[in-house]
DRENTI-823227 format. One record per residue (C-alpha): x, y, z. Coordinates in Angstrom, 2 decimals, always signed. Last residue first. Example, Ala and Ser with C-alpha at 12.3 -4.5 7.8 and 13.67 -1.06 7.14 Angstrom:
[[+13.67,-1.06,+7.14]]
[[+12.30,-4.50,+7.80]]
This chain:
[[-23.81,+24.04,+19.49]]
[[-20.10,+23.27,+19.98]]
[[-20.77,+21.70,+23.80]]
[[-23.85,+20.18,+22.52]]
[[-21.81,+18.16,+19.47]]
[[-18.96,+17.59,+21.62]]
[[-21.21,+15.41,+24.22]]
[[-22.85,+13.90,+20.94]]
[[-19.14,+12.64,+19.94]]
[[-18.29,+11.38,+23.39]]
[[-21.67,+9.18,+23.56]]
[[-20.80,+7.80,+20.00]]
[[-17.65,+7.01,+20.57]]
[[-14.80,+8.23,+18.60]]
[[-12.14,+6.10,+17.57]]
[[-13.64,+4.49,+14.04]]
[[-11.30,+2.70,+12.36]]
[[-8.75,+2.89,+9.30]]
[[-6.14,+0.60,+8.04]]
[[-7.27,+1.85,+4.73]]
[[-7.43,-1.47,+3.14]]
[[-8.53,-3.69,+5.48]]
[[-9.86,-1.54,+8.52]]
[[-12.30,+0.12,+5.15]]
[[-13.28,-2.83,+4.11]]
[[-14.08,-4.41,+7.51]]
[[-16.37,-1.51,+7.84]]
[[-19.96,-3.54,+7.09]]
[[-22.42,-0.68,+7.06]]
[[-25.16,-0.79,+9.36]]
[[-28.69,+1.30,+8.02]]
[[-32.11,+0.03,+9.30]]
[[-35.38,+2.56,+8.79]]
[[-33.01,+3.16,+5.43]]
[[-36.44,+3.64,+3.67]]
[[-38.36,+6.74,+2.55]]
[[-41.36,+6.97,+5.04]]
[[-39.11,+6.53,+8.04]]
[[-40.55,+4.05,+10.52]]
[[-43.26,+6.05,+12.25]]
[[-43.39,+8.17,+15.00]]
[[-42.99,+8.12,+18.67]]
[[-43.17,+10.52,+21.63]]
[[-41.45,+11.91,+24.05]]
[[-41.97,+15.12,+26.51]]
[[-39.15,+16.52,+27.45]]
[[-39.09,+18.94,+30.73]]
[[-39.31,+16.30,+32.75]]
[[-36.31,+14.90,+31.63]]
[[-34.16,+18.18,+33.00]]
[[-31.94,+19.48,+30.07]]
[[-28.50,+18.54,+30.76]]
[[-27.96,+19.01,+27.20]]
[[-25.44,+16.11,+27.41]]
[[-28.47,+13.70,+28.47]]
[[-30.71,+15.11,+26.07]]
[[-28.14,+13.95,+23.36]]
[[-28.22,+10.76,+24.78]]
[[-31.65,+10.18,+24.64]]
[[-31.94,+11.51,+21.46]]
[[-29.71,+8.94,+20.25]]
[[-31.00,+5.95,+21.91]]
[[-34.67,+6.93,+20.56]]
[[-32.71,+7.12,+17.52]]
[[-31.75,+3.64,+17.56]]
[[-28.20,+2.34,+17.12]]
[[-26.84,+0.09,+14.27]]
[[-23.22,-0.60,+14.78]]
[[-20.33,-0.74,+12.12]]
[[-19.24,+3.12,+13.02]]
[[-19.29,+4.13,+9.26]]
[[-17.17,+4.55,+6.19]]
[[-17.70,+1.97,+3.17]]
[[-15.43,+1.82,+0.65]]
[[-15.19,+2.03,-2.98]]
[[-11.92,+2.27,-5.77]]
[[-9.93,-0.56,-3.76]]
[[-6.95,+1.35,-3.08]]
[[-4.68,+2.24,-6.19]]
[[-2.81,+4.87,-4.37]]
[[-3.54,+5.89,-0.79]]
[[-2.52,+9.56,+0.12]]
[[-6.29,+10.92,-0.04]]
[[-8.28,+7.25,+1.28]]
[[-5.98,+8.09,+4.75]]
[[-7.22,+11.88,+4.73]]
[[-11.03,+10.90,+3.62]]
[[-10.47,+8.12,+6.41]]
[[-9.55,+10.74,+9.22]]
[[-12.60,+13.32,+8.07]]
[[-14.67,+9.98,+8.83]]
[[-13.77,+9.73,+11.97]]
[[-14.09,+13.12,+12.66]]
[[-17.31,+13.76,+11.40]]
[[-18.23,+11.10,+14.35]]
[[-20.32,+7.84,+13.11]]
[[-23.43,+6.72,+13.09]]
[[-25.06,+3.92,+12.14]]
[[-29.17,+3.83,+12.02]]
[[-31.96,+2.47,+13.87]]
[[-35.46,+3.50,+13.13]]
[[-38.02,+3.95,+15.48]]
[[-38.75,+7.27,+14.55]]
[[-38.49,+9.81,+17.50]]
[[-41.14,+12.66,+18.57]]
[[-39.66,+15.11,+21.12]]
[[-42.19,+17.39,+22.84]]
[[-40.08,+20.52,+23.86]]
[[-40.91,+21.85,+27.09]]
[[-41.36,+25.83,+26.77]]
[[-41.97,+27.92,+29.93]]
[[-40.04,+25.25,+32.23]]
[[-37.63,+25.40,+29.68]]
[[-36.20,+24.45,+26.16]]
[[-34.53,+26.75,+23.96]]
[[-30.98,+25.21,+23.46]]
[[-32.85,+22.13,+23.30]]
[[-34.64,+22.80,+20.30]]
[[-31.14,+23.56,+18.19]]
[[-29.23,+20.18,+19.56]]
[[-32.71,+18.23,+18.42]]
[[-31.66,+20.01,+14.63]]
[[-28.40,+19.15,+14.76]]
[[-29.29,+15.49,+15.87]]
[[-31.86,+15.53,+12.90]]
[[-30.23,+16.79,+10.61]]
[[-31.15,+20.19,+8.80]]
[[-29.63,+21.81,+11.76]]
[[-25.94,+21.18,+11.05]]
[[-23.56,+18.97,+13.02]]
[[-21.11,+21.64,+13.88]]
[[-19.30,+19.44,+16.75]]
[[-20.25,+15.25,+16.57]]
[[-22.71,+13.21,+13.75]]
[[-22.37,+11.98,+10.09]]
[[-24.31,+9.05,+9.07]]
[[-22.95,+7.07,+7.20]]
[[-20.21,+7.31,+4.52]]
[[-19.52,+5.64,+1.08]]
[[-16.26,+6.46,+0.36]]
[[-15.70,+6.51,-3.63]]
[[-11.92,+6.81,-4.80]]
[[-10.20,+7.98,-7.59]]
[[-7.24,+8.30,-9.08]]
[[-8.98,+9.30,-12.63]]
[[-9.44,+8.47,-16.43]]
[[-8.57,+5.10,-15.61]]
[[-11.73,+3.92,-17.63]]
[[-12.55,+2.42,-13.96]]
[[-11.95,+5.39,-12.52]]
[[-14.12,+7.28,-14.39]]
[[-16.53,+4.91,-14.11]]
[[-16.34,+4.85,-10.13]]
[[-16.10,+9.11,-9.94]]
[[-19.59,+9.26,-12.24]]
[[-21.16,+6.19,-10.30]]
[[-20.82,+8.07,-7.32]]
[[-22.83,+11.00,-8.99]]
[[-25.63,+8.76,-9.82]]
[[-25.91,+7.17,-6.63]]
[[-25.99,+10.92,-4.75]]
[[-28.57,+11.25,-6.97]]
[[-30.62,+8.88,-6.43]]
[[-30.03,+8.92,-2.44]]
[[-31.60,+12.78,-2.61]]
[[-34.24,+11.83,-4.62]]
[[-35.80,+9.55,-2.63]]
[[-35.22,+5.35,-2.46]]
[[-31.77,+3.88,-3.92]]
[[-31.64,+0.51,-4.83]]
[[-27.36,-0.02,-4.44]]
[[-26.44,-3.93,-4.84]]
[[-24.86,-5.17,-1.81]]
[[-20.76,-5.51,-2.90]]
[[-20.11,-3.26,-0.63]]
[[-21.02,-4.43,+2.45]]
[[-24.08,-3.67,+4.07]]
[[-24.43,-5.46,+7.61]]
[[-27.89,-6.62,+7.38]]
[[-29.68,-6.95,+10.63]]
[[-32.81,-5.29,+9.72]]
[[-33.61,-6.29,+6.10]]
[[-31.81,-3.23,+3.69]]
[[-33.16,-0.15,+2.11]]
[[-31.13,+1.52,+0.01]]
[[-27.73,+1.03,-0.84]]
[[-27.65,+4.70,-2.50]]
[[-28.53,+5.68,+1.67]]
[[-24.73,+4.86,+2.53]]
[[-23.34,+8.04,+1.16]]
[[-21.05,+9.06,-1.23]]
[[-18.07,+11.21,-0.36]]
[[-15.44,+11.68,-3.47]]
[[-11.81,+11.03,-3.16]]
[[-9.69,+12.68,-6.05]]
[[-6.00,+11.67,-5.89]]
[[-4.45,+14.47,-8.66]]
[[-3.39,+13.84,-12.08]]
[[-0.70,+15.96,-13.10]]
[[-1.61,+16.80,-17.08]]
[[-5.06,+17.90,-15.57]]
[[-7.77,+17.57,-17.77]]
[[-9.03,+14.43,-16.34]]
[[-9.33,+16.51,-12.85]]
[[-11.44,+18.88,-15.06]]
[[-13.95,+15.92,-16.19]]
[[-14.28,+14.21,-12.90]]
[[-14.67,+18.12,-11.42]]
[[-17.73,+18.66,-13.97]]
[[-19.52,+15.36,-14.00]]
[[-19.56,+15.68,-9.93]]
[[-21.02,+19.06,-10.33]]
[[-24.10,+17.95,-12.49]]
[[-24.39,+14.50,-10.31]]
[[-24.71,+15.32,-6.82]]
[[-25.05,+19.38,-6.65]]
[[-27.16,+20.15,-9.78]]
[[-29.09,+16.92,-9.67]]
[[-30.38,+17.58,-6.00]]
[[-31.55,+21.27,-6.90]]
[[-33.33,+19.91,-9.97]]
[[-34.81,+17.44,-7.96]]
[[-35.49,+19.66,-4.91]]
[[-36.12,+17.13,-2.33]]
[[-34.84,+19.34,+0.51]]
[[-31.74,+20.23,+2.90]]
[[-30.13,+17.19,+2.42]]
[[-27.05,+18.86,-0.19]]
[[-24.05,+17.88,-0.63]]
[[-20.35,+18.85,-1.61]]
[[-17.51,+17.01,+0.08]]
[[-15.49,+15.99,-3.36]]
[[-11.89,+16.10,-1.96]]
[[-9.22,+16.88,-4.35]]
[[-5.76,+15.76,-3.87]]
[[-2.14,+16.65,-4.95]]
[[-3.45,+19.87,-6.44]]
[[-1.21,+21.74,-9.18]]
[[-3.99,+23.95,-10.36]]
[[-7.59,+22.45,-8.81]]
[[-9.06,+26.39,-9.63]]
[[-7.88,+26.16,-12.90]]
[[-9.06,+22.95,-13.63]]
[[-12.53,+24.12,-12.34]]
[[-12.30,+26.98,-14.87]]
[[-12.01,+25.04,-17.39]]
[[-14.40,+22.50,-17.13]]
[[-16.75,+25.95,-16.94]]
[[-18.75,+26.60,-13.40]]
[[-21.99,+25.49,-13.12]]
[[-22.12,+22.72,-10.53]]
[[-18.55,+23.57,-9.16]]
[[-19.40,+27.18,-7.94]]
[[-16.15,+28.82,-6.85]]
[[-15.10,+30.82,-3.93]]
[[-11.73,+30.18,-2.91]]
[[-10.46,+29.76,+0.78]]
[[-7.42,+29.30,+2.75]]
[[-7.24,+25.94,+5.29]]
[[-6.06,+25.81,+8.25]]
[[-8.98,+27.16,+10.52]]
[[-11.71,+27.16,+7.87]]
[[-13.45,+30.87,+8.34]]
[[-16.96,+31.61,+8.86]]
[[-18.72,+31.46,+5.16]]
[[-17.66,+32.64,+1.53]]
[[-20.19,+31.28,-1.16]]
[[-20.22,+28.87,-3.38]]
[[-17.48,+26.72,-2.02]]
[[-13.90,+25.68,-2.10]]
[[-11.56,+24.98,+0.84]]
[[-7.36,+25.48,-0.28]]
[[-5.55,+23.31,+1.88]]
[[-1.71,+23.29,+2.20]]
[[-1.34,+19.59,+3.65]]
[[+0.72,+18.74,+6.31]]
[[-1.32,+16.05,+7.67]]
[[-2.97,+18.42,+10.57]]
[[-4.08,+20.30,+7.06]]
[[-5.73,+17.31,+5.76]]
[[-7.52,+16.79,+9.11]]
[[-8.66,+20.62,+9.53]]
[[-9.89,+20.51,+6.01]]
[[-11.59,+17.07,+5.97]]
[[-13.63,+18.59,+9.34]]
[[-14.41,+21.97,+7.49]]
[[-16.01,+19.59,+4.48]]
[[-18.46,+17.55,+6.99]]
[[-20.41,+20.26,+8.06]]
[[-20.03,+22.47,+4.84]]
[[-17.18,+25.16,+4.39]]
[[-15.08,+23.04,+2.31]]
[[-17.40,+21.73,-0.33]]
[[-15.11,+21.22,-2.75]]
[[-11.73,+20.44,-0.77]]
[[-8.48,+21.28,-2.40]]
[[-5.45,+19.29,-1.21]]
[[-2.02,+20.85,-1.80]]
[[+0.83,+18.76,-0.96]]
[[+1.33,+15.84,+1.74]]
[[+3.34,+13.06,+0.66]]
[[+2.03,+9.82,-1.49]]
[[+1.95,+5.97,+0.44]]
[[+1.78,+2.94,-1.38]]
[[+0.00,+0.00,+0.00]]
C-alpha cells in the first residue's frame, strides 16, 4: 500500500459540516488546503479559501481552480430538501464537472469523493451492508448521490482518474448542522424550559453513526492511498436507535427529563429505517477505524452548538 506526501489538497465543499472537518484533518497532515465553495462562510482554521461554484462553473475553470493539487476532496451535498433539480445540480451535475477537469489535468491528482450509505437503500434489519450489496436507492436525494458516485467509479474504472468513492454514514459530533436531525434536536434544546418543554417525537429506526471526525480521518488516509480498492464503506459498524440517540443527546444538554416530553413516529417513510455498514473494508485497506464514541461525539456536538 503505497503511500504519497502531503501537498495541496483542495476540498469542494469546504465550508459544509463535513467539508471543514476534511480541512482541519488534511491540514494536521501537512497539507496546504485550499476549501472551495459557493459562497464565503466563517473561516476554515487551516485551510485558505476560494469561492467557486462547481455545478456550473466551466471545465475550465474548475481545472484552474484544482492547479497543481495533490488531492481533491469531493464534500459537496445537499439534504436540505427534495429539490430534484436542486439535487441533480449538486450530486451529479457538479460531480460530471470536477471528474472531467481533474481528467484535464496533465498531473493527475487523488480525487476522493463522499457518497453516502442511503444509495444502498433499504436493507432487512440486521444486514451489515457491504459493498458488494447492490445499491436501490429510495428519494431523490439517495438517487442522486448514486448517480454522482457512479460518475467518480466509471471514471476510474476507464482510468481516467485516481479515484476513490467512500460511502459514509451518518455523520454526527461538533457543527452537526440543523437540517439533521441530531443538529436540529441540539437547536430545540438550546430553547427548552419550564416555559417551553419541547415534545420530542423519534422514529423507530436504527441507524449507524459515526463522528465527522472519523470519517474526516479516512477521507485523509483514502487521499494519500494509491490504487486502493476504488469504494469503501465509512461508518461506526453498529446500528443504534434514535430513541437511543436523542436520549443521549438530552443527556449532554442537561436538560431536565421532565421537561421533554417523548413521543414516537413512524418508521421513516423513505427507507433506510435500518442502516449498518460492514467496515471491515475500510480496517482492510485503509487501516482505518472508528475512535470516537458515540456518547463522546454527541457530548462535543452540545458543547459546539
Amino acid at each position: 500500500m503505497g503511500g504519497r506526501p502531503a501537498g495541496h489538497a483542495v476540498v469542494i465543499g469546504g465550508t459544509g459540516f463535513l467539508g471543514r472537518h476534511i480541512c482541519t484533518a488534511l491540514a494536521a497532515r501537512g497539507h496546504d488546503v485550499t476549501a472551495v465553495a459557493r459562497k464565503p462562510a466563517e473561516p476554515v482554521p487551516g485551510a485558505r479559501f476560494l469561492s467557486l461554484d462547481a455545478a456550473s462553473a466551466p471545465i475550465g475553470e474548475i481545472a484552474e481552480a484544482l492547479g497543481s493539487a495533490d488531492v481533491v476532496v469531493n464534500a459537496a451535498g445537499d439534504i436540505g430538501a427534495d429539490d430534484e433539480e436542486r439535487m441533480t445540480a449538486e450530486h451529479v451535475l457538479l460531480v460530471d464537472r470536477l471528474v472531467r477537469a481533474v481528467a484535464t489535468l496533465s498531473r493527475r491528482p487523488r480525487l476522493v469523493h463522499l457518497g453516502t450509505v442511503h444509495e444502498y437503500g433499504p436493507v432487512p434489519d440486521g444486514t451489515a451492508i457491504a459493498e458488494d450489496h447492490p445499491p436501490s436507492p429510495v428519494g431523490v436525494y439517495a438517487r442522486t448521490k448514486l448517480a454522482g458516485s457512479r460518475i467518480v467509479l466509471d471514471a476510474a474504472d476507464a482510468g481516467d482518474v485516481d479515484g476513490c468513492v467512500l460511502r459514509v454514514t451518518n455523520g454526527c459530533g461538533p457543527g452537526a448542522p440543523t437540517g439533521g436531525f441530531l443538529g436540529r434536536l441540539a437547536a430545540q434544546l438550546r430553547t427548552t424550559s419550564e416555559e417551553a418543554p419541547l415534545t420530542l417525537t423519534v422514529v423507530d429506526d436504527q441507524r449507524d453513526f459515526v463522528d465527522v471526525r472519523d470519517i474526516a480521518e479516512a477521507v485523509a488516509l483514502g487521499a494519500g492511498v494509491r490504487e486502493t480498492r476504488p469504494l469503501i464503506n465509512i461508518g461506526s459498524g453498529t446500528a443504534t436507535s434514535m430513541r437511543e440517540l436523542a436520549g443521549i443527546l438530552v443527556s449532554a444538554s442537561g436538560v431536565p427529563p421532565h421537561l421533554v416530553r417523548k413521543g414516537r413516529a413512524p418508521v421513516h417513510s423513505k427507507g433506510g429505517a435500518w442502516t449498518q455498514a460492514d467496515i471491515r473494508l475500510a480496517r482492510s485497506v485503509l487501516g482505518w477505524s472508528p475512535r470516537v464514541p458515540l456518547k463522546q461525539s454527541l457530548h462535543d456536538l452540545w458543547a459546539a452548538s
